[in-house]
N, C-alpha and C positions, 0 to 999 in steps of 0.2 A: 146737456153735458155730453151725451153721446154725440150728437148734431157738428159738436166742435171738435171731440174727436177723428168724426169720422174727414171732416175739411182737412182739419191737420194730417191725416195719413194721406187725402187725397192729393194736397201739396206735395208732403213726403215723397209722394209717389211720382209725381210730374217734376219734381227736381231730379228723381232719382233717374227718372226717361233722360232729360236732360243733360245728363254728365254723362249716361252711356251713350247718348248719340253725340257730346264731344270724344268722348272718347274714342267712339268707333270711327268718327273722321280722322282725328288723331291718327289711328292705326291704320287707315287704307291712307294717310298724306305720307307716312313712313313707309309703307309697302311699293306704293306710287316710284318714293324717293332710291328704295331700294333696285325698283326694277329700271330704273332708267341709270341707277349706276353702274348694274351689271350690262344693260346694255351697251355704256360707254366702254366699259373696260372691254369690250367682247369688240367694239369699234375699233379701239386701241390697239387689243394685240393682231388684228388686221391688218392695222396702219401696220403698226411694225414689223408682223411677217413678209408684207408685200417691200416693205422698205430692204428687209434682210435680203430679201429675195432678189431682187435690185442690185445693192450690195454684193450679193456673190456672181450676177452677172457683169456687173461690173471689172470685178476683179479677175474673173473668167478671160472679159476680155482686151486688160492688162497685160496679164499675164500670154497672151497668146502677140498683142505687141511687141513685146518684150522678147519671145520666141524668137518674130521673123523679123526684128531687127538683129538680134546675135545672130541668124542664118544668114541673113544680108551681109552684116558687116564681115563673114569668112570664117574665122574660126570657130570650132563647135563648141559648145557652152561646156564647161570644166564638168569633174564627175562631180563634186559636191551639188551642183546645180541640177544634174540630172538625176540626182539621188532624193533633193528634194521634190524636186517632180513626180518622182515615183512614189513618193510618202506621201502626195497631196493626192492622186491617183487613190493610192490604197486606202486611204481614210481622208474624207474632206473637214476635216476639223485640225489635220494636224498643221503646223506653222509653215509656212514657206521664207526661207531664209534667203534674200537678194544679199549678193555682197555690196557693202557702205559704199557710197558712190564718192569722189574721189574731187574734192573741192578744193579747189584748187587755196592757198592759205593767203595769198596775197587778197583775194576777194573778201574770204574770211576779216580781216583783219580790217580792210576799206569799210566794209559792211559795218564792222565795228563801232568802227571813228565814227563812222556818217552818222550812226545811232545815238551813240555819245554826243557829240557835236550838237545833233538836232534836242536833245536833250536839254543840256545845257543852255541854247538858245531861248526853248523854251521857258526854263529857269528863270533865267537873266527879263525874260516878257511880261513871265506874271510877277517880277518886283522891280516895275517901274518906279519911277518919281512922281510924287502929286502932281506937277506940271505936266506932263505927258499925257499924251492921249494916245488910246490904242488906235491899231489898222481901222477896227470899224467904225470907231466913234468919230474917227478922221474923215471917214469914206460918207456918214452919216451928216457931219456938220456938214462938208463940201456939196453933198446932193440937197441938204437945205437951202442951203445959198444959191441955187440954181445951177450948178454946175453939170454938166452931161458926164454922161459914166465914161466914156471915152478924157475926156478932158481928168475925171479923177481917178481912171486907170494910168493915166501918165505922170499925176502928179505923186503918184503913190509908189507907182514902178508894179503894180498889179496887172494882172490882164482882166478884159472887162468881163468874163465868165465872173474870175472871182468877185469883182466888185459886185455885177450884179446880186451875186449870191450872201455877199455880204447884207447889201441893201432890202434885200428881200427880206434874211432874216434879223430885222431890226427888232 
């Protein structure tokens, strides 16, 4: 009787090793998982200070185009402008105000249409008739038939970039 108890504790015992060494892997695969996502995040805002960093040399050198074309073109930049200059001087966080650039409405309004228009054509594309076949399925039948991409850039009114490009992505 003792002889079984003692196997049974010894089991006991060898389960009980067993669950703490899943568990202690458990706990270093989460520590593991932890330190490699502080190290992403520590990558990350790397990336992104070098990017910010970028970013304001950028705009630095914008801004300093922007300068010696108003010196070029003659007259000296208004005082609002050299006001905000002096506010971006004193503190680099504060806004820099360009005055709205000056688009001409007849573009505006061409820009428009062509948007609309292209729109609309698209519209009118995807609700075909069951009889119709699209640009590519045309440009696909034609190259089955043996046709050269020159020969179904003509009959399509495409040029052969696009045809090729069609055909590629069948």
């Amino acid at each position: 009787m003792q002889t079984i108890f003692l196997i049974l504790l010894f089991i006991m015992q060898m389960v009980g090793f067993y669950v703490i060494l899943l568990l202690y892997t458990k706990v270093s695969r989460f520590n593991d998982l932890e330190k490699k996502q502080q190290k992403l995040m520590a990558e990350m805002d790397d990336s992104i200070a070098a990017y910010l960093a970028e970013l304001k040399e950028e705009n630095e050198r914008l801004i300093a185009i922007i300068e010696k074309r108003q010196h070029a073109s003659g007259p000296e930049p208004s005082n609002s402008m050299t006001s905000s200059k002096k506010e971006v001087n004193k503190n680099e966080n504060a806004d820099l105000h360009f005055p709205q650039p000056k688009i001409p409405l007849k573009l505006a309004v061409q820009s428009y249409q062509s948007y609309s228009k292209n729109i609309q054509e698209e519209q009118a594309a995807t609700q075909k008739k069951p009889g119709e076949m699209d640009e590519r399925t045309k440009a696909i039948a034609l190259h089955d038939e043996g046709k050269s991409i020159e020969e179904i850039a003509k009959t399509l009114g495409k040029g052969k970039t696009e045809v090729e490009l069609l055909l590629k992505f069948r």
